[in-house]
PLY file of the C-alpha trace (Angstrom):
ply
format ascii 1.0
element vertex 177
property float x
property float y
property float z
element edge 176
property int vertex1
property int vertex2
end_header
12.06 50.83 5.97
12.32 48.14 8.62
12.52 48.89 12.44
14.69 47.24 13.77
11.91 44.95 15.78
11.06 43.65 12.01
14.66 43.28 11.25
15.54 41.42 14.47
12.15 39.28 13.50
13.21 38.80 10.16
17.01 37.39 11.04
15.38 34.82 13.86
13.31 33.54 10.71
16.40 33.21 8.57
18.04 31.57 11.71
15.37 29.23 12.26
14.91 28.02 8.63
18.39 27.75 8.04
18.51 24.71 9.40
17.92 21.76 7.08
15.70 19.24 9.43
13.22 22.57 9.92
13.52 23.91 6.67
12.16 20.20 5.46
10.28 20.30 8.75
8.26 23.80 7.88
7.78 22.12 4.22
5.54 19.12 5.47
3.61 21.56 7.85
2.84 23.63 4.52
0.48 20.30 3.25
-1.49 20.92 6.96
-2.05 20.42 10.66
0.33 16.97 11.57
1.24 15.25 15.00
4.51 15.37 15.65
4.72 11.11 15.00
3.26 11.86 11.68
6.15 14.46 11.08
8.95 11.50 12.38
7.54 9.18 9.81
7.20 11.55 7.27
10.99 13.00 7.68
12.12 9.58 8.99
13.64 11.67 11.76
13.00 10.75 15.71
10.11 12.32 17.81
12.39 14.15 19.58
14.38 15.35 17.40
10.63 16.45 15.09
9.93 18.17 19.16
13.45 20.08 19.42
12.87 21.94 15.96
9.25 22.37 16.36
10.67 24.06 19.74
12.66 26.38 17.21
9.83 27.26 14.86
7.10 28.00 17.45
9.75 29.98 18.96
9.85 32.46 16.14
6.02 32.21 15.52
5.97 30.40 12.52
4.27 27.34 13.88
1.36 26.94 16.53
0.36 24.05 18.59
-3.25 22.03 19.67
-4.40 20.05 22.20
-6.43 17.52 20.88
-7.37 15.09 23.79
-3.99 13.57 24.16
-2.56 14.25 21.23
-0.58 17.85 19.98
-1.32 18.75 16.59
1.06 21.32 14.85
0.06 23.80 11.95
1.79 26.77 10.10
0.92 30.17 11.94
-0.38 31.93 8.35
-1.00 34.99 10.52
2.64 35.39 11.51
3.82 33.87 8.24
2.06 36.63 6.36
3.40 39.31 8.76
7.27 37.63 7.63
6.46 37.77 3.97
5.76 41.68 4.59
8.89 41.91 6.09
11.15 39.81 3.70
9.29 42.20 1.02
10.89 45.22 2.41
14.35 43.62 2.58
16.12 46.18 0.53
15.10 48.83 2.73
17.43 48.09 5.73
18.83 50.36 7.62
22.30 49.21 8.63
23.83 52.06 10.40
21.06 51.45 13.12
22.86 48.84 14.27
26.22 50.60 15.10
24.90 52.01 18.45
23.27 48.65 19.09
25.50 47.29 21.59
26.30 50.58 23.47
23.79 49.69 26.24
25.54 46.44 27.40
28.68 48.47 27.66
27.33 50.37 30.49
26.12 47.23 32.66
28.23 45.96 35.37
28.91 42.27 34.33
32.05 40.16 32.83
32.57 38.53 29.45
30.44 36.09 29.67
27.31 37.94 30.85
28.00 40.47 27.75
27.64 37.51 25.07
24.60 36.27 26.49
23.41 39.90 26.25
24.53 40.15 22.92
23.26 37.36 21.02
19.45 37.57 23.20
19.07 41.50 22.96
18.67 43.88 20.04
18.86 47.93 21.68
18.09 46.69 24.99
15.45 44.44 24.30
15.03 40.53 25.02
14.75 38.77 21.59
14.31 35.45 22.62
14.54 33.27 26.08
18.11 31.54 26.16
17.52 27.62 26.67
20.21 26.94 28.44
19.34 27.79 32.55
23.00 29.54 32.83
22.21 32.07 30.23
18.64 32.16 31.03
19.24 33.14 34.51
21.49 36.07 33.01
18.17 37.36 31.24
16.16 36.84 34.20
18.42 38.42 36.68
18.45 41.42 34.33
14.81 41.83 34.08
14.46 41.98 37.87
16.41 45.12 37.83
13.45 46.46 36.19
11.79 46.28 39.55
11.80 47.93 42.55
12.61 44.94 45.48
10.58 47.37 48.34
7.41 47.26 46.66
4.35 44.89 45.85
3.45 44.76 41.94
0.03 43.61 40.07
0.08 40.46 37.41
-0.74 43.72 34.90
2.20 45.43 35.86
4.82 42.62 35.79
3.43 42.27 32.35
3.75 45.57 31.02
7.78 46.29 32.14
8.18 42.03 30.53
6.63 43.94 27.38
8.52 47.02 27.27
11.74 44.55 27.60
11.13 42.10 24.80
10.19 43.01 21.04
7.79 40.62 20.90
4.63 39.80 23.11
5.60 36.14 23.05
8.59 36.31 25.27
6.84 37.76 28.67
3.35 37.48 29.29
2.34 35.31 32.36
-0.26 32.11 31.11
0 1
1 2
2 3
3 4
4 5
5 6
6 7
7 8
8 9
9 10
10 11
11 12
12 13
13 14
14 15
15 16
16 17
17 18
18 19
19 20
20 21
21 22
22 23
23 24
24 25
25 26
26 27
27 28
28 29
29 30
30 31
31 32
32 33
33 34
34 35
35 36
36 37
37 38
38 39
39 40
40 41
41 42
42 43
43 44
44 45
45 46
46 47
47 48
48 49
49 50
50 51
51 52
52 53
53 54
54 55
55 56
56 57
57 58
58 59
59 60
60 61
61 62
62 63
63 64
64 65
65 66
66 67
67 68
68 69
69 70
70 71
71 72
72 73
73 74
74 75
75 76
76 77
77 78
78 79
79 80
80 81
81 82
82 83
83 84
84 85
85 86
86 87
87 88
88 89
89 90
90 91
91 92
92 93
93 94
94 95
95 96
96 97
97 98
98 99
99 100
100 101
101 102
102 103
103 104
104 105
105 106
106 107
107 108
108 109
109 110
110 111
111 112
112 113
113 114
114 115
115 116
116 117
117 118
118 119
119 120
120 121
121 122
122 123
123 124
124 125
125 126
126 127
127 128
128 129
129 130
130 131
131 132
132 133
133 134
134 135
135 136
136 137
137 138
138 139
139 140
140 141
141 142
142 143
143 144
144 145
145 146
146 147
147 148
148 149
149 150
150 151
151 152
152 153
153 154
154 155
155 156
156 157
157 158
158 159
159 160
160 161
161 162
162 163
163 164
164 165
165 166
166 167
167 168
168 169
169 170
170 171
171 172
172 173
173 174
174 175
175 176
């Protein structure tokens, strides 16, 4: 059966694929490691458009990025793509009534409308899924994960870390660079 860390996992993969520029996007990364003009010319789409979704794909995991002198070269993550084939594999083993409780949680927080969509569509059970984009709802996630600290007191790299990691389902979203 799925936790529900897989399942969340699973849906931003659907969500990112589902998308026809990436799904074509994910396709030409398939044939190997490309720049992202070499992507433009091969999906005669812009640069930045080709930079948006790549934004979207490396967001779930499924592609990585390289420094090459000047240049970024992109390439399918096989680790995390095997890790999603695992998952799809299980599909029929979901279990659905874990998500009835799911949005308790945000019922008990303090905060309007607004706050509570931005909590629902970037949590699962209390945990960050994914950074927003957008600074207004990003500064909702961020202002929420400073109430996981206490104002009064001095904290180590290590330990800023560790309550980012107990927050998120991934280790993607938190750790400091």
């Amino acid at each position: 059966m799925l936790t529900r860390t897989q399942q969340s996992d699973v849906l931003q993969l659907f969500k990112a694929l589902a998308d026809d520029t990436r799904f074509a996007l994910y396709a030409q990364l398939v044939q190997g490691e490309q720049s992202v003009g070499a992507l433009a010319e091969a999906l005669n789409v812009s640069e930045p458009t080709i930079s948006h979704h790549l934004g979207k794909l490396r967001q779930v995991g499924l592609v990585k990025m390289r420094a090459s002198g000047t240049h970024r070269l992109y390439s399918i993550d096989m680790g995390r793509v095997t890790y999603f084939k695992a998952m799809v594999g299980q599909i029929d083993h979901l279990d659905l009534s874990a998500e009835a409780g799911d949005a308790a949680w945000i019922d008990s927080l303090n905060v309007g409308e607004e706050d509570r969509k931005v909590f629902k569509d970037y949590f699962s059970n209390g945990r960050l899924i994914q950074l927003p984009t957008k600074q207004k709802k990003l500064l909702v996630v961020l202002q929420w994960l400073t109430t996981r600290f206490d104002p009064h007191r001095d904290y180590t790299e290590r330990e800023v870390n560790a309550s980012c990691l107990r927050s998120t389902t991934t280790t993607r979203h938190c750790a400091a660079t």
